[in-house]
Structure formats: structure tokens, C-alpha cells
DSSP file (Angstrom, degrees, kcal/mol; ACC not computed):
  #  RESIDUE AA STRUCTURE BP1 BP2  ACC     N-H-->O    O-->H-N    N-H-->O    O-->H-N    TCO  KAPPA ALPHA  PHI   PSI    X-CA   Y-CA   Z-CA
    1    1 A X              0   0    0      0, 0.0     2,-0.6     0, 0.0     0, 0.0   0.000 360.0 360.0 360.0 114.8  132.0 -103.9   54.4
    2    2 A X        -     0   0    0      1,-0.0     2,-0.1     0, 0.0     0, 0.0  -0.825 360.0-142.6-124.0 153.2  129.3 -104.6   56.4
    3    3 A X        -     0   0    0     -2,-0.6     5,-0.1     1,-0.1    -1,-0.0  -0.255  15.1-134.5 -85.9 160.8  125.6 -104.6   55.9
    4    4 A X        -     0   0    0      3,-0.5     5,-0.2     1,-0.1    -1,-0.1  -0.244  21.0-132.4 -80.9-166.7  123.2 -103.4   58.4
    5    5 A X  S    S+     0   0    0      3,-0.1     3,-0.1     1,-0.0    -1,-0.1  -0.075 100.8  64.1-125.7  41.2  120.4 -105.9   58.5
    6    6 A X  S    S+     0   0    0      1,-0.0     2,-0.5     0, 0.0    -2,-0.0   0.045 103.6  51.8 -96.8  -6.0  117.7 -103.4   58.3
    7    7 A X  S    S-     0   0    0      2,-0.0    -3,-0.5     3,-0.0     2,-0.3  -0.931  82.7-137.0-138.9 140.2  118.8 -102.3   54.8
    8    8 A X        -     0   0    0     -2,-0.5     2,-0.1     1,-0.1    -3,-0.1  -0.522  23.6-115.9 -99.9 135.2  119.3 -104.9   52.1
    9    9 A X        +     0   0    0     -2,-0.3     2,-0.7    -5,-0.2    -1,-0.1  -0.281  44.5 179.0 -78.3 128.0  122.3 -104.4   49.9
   10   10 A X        -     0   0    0     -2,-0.1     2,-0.8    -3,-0.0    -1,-0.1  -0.947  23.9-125.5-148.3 131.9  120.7 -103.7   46.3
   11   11 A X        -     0   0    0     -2,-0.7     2,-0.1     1,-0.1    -2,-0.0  -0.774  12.3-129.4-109.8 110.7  122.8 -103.0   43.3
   12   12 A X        +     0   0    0     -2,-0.8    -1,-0.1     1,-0.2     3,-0.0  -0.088  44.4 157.2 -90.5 106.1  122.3 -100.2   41.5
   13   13 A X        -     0   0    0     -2,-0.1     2,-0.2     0, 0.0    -1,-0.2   0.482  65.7 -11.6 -90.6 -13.1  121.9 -101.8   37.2
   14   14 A X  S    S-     0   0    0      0, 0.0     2,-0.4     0, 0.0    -2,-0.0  -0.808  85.5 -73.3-177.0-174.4  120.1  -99.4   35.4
   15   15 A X        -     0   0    0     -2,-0.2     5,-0.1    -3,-0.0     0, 0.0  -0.993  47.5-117.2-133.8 131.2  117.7  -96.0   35.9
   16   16 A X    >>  -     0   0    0     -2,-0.4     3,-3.3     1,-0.1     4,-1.5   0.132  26.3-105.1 -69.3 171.3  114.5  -96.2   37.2
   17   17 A X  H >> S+     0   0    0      1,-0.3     3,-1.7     2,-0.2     4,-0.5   0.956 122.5  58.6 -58.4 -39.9  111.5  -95.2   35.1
   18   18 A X  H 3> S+     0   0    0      1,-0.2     4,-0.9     2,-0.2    -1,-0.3   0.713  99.9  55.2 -65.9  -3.4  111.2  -92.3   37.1
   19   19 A X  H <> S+     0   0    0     -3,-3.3     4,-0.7     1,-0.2    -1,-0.2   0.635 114.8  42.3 -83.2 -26.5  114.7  -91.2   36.1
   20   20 A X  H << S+     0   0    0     -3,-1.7     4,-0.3    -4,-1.5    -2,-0.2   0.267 103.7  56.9-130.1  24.5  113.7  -91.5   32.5
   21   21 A X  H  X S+     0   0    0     -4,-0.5     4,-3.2    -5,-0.3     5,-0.3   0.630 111.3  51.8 -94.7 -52.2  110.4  -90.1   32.2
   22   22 A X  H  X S+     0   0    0     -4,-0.9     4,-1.4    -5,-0.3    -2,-0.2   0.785 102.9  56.5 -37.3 -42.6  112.3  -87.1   33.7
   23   23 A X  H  X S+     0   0    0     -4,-0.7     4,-2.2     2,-0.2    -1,-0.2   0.949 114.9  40.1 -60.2 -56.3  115.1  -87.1   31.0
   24   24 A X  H  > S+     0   0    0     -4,-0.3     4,-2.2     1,-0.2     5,-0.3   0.930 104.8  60.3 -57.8 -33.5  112.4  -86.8   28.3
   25   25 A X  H  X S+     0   0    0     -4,-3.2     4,-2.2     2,-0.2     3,-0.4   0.961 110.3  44.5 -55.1 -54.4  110.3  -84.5   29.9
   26   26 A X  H >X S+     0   0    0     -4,-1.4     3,-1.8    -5,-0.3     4,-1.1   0.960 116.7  47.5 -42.7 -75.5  113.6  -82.0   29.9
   27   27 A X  H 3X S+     0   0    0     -4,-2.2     4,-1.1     1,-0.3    -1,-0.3   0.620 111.5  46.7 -67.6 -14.8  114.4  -82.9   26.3
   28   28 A X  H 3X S+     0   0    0     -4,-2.2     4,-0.6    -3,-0.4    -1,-0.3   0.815 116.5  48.8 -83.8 -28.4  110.8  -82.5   24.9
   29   29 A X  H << S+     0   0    0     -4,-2.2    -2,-0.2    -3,-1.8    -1,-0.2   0.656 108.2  50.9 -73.0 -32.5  110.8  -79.3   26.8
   30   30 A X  H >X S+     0   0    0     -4,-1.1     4,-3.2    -5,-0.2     3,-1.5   0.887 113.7  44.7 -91.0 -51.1  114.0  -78.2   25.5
   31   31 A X  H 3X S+     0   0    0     -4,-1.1     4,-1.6     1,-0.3     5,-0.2   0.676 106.2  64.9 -67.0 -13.6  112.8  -78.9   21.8
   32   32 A X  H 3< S+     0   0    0     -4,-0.6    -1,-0.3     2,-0.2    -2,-0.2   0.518 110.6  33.3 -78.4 -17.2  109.6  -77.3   22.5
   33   33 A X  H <> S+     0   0    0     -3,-1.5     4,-1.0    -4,-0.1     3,-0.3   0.768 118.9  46.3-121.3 -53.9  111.1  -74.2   23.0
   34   34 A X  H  X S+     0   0    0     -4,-3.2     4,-1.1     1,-0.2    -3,-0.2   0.794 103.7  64.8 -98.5 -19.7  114.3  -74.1   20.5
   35   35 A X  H  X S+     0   0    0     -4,-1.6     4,-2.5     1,-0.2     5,-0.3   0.894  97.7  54.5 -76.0 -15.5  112.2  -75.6   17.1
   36   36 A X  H  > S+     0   0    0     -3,-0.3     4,-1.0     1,-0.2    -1,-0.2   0.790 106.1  49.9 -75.2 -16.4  110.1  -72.8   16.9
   37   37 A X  H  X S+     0   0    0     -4,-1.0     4,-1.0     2,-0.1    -1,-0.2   0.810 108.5  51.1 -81.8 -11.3  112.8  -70.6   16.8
   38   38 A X  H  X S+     0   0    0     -4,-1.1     4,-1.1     1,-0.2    -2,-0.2   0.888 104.8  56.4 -92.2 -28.7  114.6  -72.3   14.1
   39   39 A X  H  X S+     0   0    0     -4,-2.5     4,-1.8     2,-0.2     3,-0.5   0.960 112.4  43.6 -51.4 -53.0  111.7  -72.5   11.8
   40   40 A X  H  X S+     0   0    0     -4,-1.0     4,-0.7    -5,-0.3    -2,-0.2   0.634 107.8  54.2 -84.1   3.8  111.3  -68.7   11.9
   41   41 A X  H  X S+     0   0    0     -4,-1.0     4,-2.4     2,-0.2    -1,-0.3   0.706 111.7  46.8 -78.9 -40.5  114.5  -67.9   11.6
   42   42 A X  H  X S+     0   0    0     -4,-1.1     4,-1.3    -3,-0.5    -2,-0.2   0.810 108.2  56.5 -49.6 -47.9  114.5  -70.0    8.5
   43   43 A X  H  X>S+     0   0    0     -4,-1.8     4,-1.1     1,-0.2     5,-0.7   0.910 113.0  41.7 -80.7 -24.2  111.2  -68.4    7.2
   44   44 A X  H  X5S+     0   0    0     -4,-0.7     4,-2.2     1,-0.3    -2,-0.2   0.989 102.3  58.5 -93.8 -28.4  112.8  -65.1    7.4
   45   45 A X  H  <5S+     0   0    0     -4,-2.4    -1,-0.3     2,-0.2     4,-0.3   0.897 108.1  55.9 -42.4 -33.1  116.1  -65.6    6.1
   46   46 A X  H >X5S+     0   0    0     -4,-1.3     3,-1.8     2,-0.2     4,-1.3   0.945 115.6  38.8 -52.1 -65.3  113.7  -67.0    2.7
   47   47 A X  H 3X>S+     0   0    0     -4,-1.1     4,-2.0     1,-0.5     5,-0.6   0.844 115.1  49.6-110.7 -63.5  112.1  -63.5    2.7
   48   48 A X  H 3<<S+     0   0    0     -4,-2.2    -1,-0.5    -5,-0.7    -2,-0.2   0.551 112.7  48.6 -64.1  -1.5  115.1  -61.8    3.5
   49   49 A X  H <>5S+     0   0    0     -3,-1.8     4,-4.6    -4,-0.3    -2,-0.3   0.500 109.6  53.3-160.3 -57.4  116.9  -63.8    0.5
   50   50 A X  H  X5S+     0   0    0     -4,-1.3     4,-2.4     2,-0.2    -2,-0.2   0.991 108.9  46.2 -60.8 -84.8  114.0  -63.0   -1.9
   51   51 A X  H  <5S+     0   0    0     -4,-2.0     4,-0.2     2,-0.2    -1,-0.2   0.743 111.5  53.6 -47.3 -10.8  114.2  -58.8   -1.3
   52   52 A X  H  ><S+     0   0    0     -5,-0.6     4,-2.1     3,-0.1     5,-0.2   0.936 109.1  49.3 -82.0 -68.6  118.0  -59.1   -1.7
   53   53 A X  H  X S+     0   0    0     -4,-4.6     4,-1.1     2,-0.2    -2,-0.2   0.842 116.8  40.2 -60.7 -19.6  117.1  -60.8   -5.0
   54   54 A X  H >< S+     0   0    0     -4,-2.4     3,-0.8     2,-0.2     2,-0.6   0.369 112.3  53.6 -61.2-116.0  114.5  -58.0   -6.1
   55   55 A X  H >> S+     0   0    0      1,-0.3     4,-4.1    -4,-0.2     3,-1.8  -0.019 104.1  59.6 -51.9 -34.6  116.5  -55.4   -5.0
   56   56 A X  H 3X S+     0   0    0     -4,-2.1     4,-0.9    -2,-0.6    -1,-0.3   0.656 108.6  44.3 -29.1 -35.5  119.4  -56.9   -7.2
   57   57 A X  H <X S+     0   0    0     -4,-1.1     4,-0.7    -3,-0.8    -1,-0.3   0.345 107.0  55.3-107.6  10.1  117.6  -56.6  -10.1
   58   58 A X  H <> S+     0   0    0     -3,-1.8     4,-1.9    -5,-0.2    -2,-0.2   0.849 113.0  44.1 -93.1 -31.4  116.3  -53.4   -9.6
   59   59 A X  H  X S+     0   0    0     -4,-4.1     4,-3.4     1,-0.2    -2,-0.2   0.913 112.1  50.2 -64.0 -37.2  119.6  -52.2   -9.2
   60   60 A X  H  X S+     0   0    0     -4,-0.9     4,-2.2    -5,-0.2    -1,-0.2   0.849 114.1  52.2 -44.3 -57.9  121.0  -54.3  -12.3
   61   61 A X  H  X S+     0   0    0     -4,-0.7     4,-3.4     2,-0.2    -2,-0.2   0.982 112.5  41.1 -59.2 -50.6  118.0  -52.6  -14.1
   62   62 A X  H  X S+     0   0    0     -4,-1.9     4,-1.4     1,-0.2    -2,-0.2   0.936 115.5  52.4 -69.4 -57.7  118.9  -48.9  -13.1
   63   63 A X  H >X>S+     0   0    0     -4,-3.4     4,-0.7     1,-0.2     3,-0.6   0.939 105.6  49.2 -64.8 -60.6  122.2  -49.5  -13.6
   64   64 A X  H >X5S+     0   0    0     -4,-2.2     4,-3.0     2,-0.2     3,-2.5   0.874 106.7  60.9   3.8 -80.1  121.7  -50.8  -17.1
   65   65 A X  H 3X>S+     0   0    0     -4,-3.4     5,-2.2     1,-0.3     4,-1.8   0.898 112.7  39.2 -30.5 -61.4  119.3  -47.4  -17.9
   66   66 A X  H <<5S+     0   0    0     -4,-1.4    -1,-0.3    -3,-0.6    -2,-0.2   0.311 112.1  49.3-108.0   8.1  122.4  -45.2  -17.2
   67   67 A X  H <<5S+     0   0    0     -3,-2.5    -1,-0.3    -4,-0.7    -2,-0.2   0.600 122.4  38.7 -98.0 -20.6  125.3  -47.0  -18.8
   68   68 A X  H  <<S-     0   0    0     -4,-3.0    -2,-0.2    -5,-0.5    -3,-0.2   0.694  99.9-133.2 -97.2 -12.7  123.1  -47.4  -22.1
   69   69 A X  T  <5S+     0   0    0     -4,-1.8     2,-0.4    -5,-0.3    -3,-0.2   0.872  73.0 101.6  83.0  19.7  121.6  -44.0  -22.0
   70   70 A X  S   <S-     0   0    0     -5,-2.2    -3,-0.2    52,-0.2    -1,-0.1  -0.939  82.8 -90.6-145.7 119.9  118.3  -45.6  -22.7
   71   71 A X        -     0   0    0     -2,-0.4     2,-0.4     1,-0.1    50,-0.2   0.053  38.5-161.1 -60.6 141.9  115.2  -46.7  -20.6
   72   72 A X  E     -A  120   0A   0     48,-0.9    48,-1.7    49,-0.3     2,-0.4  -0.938   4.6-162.3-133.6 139.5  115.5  -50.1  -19.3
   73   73 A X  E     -A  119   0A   0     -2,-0.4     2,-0.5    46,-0.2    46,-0.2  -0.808   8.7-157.0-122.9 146.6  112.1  -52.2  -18.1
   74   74 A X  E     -A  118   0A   0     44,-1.0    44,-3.4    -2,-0.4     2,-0.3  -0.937  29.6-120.8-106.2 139.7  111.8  -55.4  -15.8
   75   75 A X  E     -AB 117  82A   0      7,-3.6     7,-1.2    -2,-0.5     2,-0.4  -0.698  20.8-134.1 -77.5 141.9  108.6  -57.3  -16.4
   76   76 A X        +     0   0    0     40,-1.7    40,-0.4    -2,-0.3     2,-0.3  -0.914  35.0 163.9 -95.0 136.4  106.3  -57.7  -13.3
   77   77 A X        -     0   0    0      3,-0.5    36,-0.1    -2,-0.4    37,-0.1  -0.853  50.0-113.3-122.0-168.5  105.1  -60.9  -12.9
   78   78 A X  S    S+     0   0    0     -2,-0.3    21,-0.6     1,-0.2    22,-0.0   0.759 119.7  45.9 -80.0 -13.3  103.4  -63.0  -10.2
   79   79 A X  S    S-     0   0    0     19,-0.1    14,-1.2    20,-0.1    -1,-0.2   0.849 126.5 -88.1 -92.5 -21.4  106.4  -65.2  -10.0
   80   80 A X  E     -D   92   0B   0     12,-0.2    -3,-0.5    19,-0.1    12,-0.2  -0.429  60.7 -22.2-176.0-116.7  108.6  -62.4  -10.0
   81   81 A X  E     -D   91   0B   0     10,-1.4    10,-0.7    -5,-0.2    -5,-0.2  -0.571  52.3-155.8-162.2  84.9  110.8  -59.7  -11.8
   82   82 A X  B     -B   75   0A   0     -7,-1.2    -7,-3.6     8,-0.2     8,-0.1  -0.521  13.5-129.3 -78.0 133.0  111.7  -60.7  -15.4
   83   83 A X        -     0   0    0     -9,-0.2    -8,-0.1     5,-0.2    -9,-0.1   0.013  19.3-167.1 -56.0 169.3  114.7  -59.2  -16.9
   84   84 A X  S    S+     0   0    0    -11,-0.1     2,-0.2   -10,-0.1    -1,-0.1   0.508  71.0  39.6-133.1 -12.6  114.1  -57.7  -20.6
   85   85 A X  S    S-     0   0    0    -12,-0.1    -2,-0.1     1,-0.1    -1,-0.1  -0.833  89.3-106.8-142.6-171.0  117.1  -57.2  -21.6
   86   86 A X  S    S+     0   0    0     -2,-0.2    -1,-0.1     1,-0.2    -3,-0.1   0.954 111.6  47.7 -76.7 -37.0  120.7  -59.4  -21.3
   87   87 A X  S    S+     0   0    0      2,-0.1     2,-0.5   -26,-0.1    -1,-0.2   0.430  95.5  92.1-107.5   9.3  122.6  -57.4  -18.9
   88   88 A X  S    S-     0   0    0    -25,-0.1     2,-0.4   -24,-0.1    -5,-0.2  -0.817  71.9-130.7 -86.8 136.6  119.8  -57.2  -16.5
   89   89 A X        -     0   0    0     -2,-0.5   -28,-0.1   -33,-0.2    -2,-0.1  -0.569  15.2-135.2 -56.2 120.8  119.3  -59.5  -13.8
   90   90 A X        -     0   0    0     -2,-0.4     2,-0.3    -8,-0.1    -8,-0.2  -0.488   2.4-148.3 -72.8 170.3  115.7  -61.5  -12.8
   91   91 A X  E     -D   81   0B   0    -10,-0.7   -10,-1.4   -34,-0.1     2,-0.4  -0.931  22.7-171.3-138.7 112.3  114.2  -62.0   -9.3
   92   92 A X  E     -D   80   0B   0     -2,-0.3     2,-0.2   -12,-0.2   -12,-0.2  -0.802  18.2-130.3-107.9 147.0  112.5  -65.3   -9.8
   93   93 A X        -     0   0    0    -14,-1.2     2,-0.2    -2,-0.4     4,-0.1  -0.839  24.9-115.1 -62.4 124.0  110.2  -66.4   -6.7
   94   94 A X    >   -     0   0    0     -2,-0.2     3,-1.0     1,-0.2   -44,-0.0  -0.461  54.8 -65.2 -34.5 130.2  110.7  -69.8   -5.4
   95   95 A X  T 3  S+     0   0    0      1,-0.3    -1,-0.2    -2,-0.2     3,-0.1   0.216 126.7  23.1  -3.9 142.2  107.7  -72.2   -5.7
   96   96 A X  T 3  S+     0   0    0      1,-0.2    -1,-0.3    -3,-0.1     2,-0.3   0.650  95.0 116.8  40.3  33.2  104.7  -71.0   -3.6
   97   97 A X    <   -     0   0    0     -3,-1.0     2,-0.4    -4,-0.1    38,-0.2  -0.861  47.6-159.1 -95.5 147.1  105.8  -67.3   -3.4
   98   98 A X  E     -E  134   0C   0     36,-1.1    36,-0.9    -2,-0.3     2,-0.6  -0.942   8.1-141.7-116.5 169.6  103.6  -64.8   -4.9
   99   99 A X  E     +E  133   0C   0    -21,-0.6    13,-0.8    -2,-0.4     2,-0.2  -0.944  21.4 168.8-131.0 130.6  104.3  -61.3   -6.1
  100  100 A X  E     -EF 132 111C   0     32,-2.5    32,-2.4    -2,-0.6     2,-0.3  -0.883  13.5-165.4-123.4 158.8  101.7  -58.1   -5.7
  101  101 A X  E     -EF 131 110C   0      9,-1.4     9,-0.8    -2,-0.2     2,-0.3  -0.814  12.4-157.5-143.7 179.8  102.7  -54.9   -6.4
  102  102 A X  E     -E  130   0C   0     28,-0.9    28,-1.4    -2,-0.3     7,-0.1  -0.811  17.9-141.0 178.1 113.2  101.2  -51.4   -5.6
  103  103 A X    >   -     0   0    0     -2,-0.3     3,-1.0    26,-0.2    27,-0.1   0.158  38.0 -96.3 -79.2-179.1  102.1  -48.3   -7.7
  104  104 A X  T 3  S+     0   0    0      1,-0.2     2,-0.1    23,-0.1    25,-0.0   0.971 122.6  50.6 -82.2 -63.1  102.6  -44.9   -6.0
  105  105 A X  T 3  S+     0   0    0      2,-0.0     2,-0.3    -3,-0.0    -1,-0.2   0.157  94.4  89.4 -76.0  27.8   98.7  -44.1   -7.0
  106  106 A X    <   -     0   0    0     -3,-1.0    -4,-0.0    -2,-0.1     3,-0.0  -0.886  65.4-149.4-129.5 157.7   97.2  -46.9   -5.8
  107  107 A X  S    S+     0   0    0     -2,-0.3     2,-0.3     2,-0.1    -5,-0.0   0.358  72.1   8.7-115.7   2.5   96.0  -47.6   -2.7
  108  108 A X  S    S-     0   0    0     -7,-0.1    -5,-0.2     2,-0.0    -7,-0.1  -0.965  80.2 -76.9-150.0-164.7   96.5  -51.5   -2.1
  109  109 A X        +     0   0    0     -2,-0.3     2,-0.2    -7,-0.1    -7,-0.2  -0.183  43.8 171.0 -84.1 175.5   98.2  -54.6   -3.7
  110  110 A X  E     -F  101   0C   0     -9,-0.8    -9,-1.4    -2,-0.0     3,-0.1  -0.666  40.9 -79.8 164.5 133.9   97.2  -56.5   -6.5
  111  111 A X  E     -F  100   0C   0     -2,-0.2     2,-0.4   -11,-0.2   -11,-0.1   0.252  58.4-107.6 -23.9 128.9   98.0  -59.2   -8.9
  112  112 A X        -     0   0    0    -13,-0.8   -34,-0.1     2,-0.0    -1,-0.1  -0.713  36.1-113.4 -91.0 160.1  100.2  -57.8  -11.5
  113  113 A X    >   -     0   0    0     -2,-0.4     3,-1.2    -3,-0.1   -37,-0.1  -0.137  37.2 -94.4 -87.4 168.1   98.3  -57.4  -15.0
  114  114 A X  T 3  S+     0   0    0      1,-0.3     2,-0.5   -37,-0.1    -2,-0.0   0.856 114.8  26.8 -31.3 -84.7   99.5  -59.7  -18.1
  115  115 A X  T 3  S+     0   0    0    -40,-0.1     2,-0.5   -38,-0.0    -1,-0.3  -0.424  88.0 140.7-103.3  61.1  101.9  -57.1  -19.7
  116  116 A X    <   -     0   0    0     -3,-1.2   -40,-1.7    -2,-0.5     2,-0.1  -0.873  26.7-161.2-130.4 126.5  103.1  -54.9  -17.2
  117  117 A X  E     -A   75   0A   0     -2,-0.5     2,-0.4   -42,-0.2   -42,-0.2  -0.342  26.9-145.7-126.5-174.8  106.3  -53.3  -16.3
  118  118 A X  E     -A   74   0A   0    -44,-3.4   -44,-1.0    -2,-0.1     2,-0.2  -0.745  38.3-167.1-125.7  95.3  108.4  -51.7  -14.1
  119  119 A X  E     -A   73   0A   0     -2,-0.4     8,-0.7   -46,-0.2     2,-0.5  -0.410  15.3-167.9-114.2 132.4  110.7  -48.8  -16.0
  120  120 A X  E     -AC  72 126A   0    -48,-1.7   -48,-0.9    -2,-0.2     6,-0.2  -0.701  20.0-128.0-148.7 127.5  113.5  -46.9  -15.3
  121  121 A X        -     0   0    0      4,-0.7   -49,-0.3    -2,-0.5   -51,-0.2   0.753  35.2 -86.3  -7.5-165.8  114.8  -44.0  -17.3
  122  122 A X  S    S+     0   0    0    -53,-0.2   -52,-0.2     1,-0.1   -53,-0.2   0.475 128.5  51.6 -93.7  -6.4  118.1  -43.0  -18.8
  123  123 A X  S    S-     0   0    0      2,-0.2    -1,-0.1   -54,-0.1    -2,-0.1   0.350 120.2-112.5 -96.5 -21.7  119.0  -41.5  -15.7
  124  124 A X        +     0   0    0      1,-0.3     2,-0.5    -4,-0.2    -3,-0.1   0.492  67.7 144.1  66.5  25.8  118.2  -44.4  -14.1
  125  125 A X        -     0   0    0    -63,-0.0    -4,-0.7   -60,-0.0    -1,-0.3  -0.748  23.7-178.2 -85.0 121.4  115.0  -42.9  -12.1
  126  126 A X  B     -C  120   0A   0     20,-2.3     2,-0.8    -2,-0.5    -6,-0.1  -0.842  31.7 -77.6-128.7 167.0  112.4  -45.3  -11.7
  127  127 A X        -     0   0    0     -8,-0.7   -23,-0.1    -2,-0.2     2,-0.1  -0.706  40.3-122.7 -37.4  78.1  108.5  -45.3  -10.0
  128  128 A X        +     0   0    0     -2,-0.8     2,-0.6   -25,-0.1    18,-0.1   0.018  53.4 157.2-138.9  81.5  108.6  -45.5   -6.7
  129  129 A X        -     0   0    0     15,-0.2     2,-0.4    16,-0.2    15,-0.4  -0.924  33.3-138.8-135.2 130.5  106.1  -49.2   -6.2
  130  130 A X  E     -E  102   0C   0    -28,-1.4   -28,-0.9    -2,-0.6    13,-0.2  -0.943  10.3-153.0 -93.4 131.2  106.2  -51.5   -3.2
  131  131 A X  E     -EG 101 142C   0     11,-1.4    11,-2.8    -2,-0.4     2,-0.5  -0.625   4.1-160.5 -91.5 138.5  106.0  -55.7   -4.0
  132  132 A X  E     -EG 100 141C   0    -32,-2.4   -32,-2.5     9,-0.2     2,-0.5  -0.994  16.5-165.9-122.8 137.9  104.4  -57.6   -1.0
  133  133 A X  E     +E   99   0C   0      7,-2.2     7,-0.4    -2,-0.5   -34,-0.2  -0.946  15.7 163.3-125.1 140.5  105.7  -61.1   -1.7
  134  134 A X  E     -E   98   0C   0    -36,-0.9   -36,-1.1    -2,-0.5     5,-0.3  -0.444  33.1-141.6-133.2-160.2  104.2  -64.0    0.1
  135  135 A X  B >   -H  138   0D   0      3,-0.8     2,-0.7   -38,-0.2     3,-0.6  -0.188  67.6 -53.8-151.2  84.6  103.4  -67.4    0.8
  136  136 A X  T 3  S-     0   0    0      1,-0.2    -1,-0.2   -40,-0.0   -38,-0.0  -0.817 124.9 -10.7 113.6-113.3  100.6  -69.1    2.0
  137  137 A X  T 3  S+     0   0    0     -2,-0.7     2,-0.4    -3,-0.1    -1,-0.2   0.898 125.0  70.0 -79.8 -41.8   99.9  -66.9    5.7
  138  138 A X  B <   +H  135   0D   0     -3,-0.6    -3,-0.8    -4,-0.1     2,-0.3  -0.303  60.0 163.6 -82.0 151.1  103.0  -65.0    5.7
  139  139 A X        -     0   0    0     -2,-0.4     2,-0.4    -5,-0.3    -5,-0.2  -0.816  21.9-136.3-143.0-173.6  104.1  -62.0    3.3
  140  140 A X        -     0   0    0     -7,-0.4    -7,-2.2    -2,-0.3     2,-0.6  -0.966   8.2-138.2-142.1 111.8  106.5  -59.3    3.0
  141  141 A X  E     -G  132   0C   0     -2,-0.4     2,-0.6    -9,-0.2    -9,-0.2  -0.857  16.0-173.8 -84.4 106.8  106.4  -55.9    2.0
  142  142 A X  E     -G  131   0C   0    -11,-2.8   -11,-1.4    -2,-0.6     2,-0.3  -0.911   1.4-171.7-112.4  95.3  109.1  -54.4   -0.1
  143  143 A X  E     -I  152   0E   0      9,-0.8     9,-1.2    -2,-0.6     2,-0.3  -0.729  13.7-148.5 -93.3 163.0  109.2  -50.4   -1.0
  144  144 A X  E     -I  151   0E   0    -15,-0.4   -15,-0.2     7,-0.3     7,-0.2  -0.994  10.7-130.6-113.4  99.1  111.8  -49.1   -3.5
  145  145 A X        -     0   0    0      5,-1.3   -16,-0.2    -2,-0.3   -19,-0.0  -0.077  17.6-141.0   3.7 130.0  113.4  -45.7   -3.5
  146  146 A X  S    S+     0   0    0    -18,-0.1   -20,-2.3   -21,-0.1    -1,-0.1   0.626  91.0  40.8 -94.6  -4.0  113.0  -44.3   -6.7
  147  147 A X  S    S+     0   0    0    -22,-0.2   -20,-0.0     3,-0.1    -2,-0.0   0.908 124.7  32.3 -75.5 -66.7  116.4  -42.6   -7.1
  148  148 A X  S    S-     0   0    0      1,-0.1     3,-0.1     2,-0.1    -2,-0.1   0.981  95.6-136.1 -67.5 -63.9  118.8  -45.1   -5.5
  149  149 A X        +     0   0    0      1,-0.3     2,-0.3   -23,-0.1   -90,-0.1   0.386  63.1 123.8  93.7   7.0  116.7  -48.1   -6.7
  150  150 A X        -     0   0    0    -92,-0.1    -5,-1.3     1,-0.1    -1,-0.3  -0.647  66.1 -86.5 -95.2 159.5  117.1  -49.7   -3.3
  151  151 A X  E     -I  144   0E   0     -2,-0.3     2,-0.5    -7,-0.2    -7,-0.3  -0.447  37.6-138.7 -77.6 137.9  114.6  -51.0   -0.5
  152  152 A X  E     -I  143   0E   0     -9,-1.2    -9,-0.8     2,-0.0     2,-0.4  -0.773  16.3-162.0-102.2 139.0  113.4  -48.9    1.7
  153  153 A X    >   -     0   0    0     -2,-0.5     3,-2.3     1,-0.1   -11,-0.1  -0.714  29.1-112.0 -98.7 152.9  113.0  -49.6    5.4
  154  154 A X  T 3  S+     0   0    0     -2,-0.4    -1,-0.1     1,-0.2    -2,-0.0   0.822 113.9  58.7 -39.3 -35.1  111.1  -48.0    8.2
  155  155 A X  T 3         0   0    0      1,-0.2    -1,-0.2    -3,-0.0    -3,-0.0   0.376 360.0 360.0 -61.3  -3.9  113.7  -47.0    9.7
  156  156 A X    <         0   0    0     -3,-2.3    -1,-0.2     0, 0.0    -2,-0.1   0.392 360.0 360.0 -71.1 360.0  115.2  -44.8    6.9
């Protein structure tokens, strides 16, 4: 091999700085873009996790009502939806969640009071009340069917 004498044989060791300002740039770029989806995919599977557990125990409740013949009641509280009896299910809130609720004849949310509950019949027909549950900026809104006992979406 021979070298020219106007370019001087230099042997390639390593990647120059501009090669690895470049590298990051890409990878910061790339992480800039794919952790914000993976946080909010995160927050809503919580959310989504949470209305599965209400609707569980309203269904658990309802079901209850109509095998026993007998009205069967969840307490509302801010942390959640306490069972009342053994063969009902709770819907406990994780740490920071809160729970508001809004009756059919009311016209926003609010803290639920001390001793107050959410009943359904021997029939298993309950009130028809939407829970917004939240945390810190974001919340959730959850209506209930009162026949089925299941959440209703907009799209129903």
C-alpha cells in the first residue's frame, strides 16, 4: 500500500466528539418522545384499574340484593366503596385518590357526607350516581346504569 504524500496515513482509534454529541442528541430525542407516552399510558391503566374495581363492587352489591332478596348498601366514602356486608366486595382507592360522587338530583360533585350510602334493592335496582375519582390534576368520571349496575360510557 502506498501513501500519497499529500494525505497523511491516520488511524482511525476511537469516534470523534462530533460523532458522539450526535449519538446523544438521537437518544435524548428518542426518549423525549417515547417517556411521555409511557407515563400516560401508566396513568390511565391506574384509572382504568380503579373503575373496574368500583364497578366490581357494584356488581357484587347488586348481585348480593337479588340472591338474598333483601336490599344490600355499599358505604360511600372518600377513599372509596365500602362493603357492608360479607359477600360484597370493596373498591378501596389507592393512596392519593379521592372519591366524589353526584346523585341523579344533583347538579355537581362533592365530598361524600360521613354516613352515606349507595343502595340497591331486592331486585337489584340501584340509583343511578356518577363517582369522579381523582388525583392531584387528573380525575375520572364514572356513571352507573342503574339496572345492570355497570359503567356507563359515552358511547353507549
Amino acid at each position: 500500500m502506498t501513501m500519497s504524500a499529500n494525505k497523511p496515513f491516520r488511524s482511525r482509534r476511537g469516534y470523534t466528539l462530533f460523532e458522539i454529541l450526535l449519538a446523544l442528541g438521537i437518544v435524548a430525542i428518542l426518549l423525549g418522545v417515547t417517556v411521555p407516552m409511557i407515563v400516560s399510558s401508566y396513568g390511565e391503566s391506574a384509572t382504568e384499574e380503579i373503575a373496574r374495581q368500583l364497578q366490581n363492587a357494584a356488581t357484587s352489591a347488586q348481585t348480593a340484593a337479588i340472591n338474598s332478596g333483601e336490599a344490600r348498601r355499599l358505604r360511600i366514602t372518600e377513599r372509596g366503596l365500602l362493603a357492608s356486608g360479607a359477600s360484597i366486595s370493596s373498591a378501596e382507592l389507592p393512596k392519593g385518590w379521592k372519591l366524589q360522587i353526584q346523585r341523579l338530583t344533583e347538579s355537581k360533585f362533592r365530598k361524600p357526607e360521613k354516613t352515606e350510602y349507595w343502595e340497591f334493592n331486592s331486585v337489584g335496582i340501584c340509583e343511578p350516581v356518577s363517582f369522579r375519582i381523582g388525583k392531584g390534576g387528573e380525575s375520572l368520571i364514572v356513571k352507573f346504569d342503574p339496572i345492570t349496575a355497570l359503567i356507563v360510557t359515552d358511547n353507549d
